[in-house]
ZAMARGU-4260 file (C-alpha; in steps of 0.2 Angstrom, whole numbers, plus 5000, padded with zeros to 4 digits):
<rodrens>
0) 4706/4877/5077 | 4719/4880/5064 | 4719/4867/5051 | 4729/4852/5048 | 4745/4848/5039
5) 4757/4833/5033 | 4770/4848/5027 | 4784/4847/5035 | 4789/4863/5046 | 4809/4860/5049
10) 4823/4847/5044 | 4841/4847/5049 | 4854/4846/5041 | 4875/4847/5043 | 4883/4863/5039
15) 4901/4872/5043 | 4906/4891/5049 | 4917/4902/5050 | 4921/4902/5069 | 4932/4912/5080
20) 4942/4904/5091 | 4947/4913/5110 | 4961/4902/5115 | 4965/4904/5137 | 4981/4903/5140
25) 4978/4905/5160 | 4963/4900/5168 | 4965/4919/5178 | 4950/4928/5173 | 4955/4946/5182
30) 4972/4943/5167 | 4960/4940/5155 | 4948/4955/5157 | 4962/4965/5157 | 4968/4962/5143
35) 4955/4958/5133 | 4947/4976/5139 | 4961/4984/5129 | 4960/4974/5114 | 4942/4977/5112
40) 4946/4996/5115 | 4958/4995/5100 | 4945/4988/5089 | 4928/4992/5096 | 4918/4986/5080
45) 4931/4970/5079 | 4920/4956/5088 | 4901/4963/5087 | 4888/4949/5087 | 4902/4938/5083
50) 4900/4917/5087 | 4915/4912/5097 | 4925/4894/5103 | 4933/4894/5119 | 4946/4884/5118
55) 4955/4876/5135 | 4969/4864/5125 | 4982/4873/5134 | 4975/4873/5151 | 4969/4853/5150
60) 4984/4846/5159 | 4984/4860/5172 | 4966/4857/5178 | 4963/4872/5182 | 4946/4876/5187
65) 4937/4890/5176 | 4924/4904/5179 | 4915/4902/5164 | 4902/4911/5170 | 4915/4925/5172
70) 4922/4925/5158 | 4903/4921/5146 | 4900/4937/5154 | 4915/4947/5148 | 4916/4941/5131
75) 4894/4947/5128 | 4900/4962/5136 | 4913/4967/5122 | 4899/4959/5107 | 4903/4942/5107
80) 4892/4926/5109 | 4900/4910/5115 | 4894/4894/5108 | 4903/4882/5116 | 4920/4876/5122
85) 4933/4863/5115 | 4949/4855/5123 | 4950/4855/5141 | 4948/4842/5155 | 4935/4833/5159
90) 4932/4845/5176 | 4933/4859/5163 | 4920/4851/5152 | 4910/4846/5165 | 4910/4865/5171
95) 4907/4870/5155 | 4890/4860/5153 | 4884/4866/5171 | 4884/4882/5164 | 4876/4881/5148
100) 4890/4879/5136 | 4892/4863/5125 | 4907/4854/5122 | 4913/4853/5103 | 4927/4843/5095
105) 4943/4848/5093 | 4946/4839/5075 | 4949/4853/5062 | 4937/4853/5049 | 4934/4863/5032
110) 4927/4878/5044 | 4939/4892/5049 | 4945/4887/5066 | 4953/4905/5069 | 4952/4921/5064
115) 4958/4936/5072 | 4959/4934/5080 | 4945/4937/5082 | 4949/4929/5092 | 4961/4919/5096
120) 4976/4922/5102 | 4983/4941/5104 | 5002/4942/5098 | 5011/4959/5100 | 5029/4956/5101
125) 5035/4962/5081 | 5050/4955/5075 | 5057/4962/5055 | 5062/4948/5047 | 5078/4954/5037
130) 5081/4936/5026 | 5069/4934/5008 | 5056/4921/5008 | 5048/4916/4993 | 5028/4913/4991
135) 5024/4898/4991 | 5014/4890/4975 | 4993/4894/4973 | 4986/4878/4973 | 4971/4876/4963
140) 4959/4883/4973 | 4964/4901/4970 | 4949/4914/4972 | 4957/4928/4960 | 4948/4947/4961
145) 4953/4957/4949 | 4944/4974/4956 | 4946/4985/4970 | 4940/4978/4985 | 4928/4991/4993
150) 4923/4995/5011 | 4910/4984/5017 | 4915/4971/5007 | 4919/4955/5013 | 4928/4941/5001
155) 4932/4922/5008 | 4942/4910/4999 | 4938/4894/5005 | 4950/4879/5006 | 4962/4890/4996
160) 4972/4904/4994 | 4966/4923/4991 | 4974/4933/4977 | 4968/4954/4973 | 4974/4959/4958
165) 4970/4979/4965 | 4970/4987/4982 | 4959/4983/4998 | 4949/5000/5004 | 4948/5004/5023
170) 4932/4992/5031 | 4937/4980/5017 | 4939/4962/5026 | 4949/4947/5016 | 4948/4930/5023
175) 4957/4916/5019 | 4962/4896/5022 | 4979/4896/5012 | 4988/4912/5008 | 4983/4932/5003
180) 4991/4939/4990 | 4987/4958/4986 | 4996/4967/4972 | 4990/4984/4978 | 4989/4992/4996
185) 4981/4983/5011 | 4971/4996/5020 | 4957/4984/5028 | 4957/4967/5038 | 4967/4951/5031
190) 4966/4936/5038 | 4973/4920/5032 | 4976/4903/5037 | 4958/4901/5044 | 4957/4885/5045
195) 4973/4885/5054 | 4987/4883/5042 | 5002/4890/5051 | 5011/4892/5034 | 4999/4903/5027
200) 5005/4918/5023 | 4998/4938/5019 | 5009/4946/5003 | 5004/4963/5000 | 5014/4980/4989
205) 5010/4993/5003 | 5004/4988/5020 | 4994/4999/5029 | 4982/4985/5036 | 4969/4989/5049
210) 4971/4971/5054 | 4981/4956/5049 | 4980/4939/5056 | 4988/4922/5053 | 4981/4905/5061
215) 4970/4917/5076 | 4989/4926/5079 | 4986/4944/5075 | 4991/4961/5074 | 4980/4978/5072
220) 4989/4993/5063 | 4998/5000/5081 | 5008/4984/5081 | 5013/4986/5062 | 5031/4988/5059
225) 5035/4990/5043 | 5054/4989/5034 | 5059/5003/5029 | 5059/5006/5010 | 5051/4990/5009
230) 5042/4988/4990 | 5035/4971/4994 | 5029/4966/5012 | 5027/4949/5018 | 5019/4943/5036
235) 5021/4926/5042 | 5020/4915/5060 | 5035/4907/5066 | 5038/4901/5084 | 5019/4905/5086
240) 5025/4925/5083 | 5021/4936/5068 | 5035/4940/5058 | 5035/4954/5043 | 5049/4952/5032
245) 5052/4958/5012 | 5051/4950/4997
</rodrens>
């Protein structure tokens, strides 16, 4: 009989994470392996063992019903793991708990709501922006890096804005709530506006990124349209579309 004890073996407590949101836009399923298939072919290490929110805020008033069975399936077919669902109906939620997935608030927290895109939303229509924007101010929660960022490495600046004083290497991933700035080349992943800040924003010297992302809007490098001569690159969201423009 194994012994005894008052220690106690688990506690629970409050935490947040970095999610990715999948954000439907139709409740087709056949639309959405389709195209889903070939982003996961353009990035095939992009979403491996990656947590990820469904979220139905722009089917809620269509009552649509959902195959989330279906679609749980594609998404742990391309690495993914779903965790739950927010937004929607109550059919939709109701569906959604019949199948196993919970039903979490739509509030925005400190967490990172949205990354690339991971998951969110694919936008590939790229329009140059010709007119100059200026940056906007760091706020005072500025994570600065002052080395190269090396492959492999991953750098979060929580609640505030990103700014790399040197290049970012291929496999290198920046994340971000507010805006990146990068005063070298951008070879890796960048993705701002986590915690869905629409006006964030990625500044780079050189833009070569393997993938950018603002707010769960994002590109991968096939999309990338550069201006030409361009000494100073700047990619934004405006109409719910990624911009690149100069500065």
């Amino acid at each position: 009989m194994a012994p005894k004890t008052n220690a106690r073996a688990f506690q629970l407590k409050g935490s947040l994470f970095t999610l990715t949101v999948l954000q439907m836009l139709k409740a087709d399923v056949s639309a959405l392996t389709s195209q889903f298939t070939a982003l996961a072919k353009q990035t095939p290490d992009l979403f491996n063992n990656m947590p990820i929110v469904i979220d139905l805020s722009k089917l809620a008033a269509q009552e649509e019903a959902i195959d989330f069975i279906a679609v749980e399936i594609l998404l742990r077919k391309h690495g993914l793991i779903p965790v739950g669902v927010r937004g929607g109906s109550a059919a939709q939620h109701a569906a959604a708990i019949a199948t196993g997935l919970p039903i979490m608030s739509s509030a925005k927290t400190e967490s990172a709501e949205e990354i690339a895109e991971p998951a969110a939303t694919a936008t590939t229509s790229t329009t140059n922006a010709t007119k100059k924007m200026e940056p906007k101010a760091v706020n005072h929660n500025t994570k600065l890096i002052t080395q190269p960022v090396r492959s492999g490495q991953r750098i979060y600046a929580k609640g505030g804005d990103l700014v790399v004083l040197s290049s970012v290497s291929p496999g290198a991933e920046l994340l971000a709530d507010g805006h990146i700035h990068i005063y070298g080349a951008l070879r890796g992943r960048a993705l701002a506006g986590l915690s869905g800040d629409q006006e964030a924003r990625i500044f780079c010297q050189s833009l070569e990124a393997e993938l950018v992302s603002i707010a769960g809007h994002y590109w991968v490098n096939e999309d990338l349209k550069i201006p030409a001569a361009a000494q100073g690159v700047q990619i934004y969201l405006e109409s719910e579309r990624l911009h690149i423009g100069t500065f």
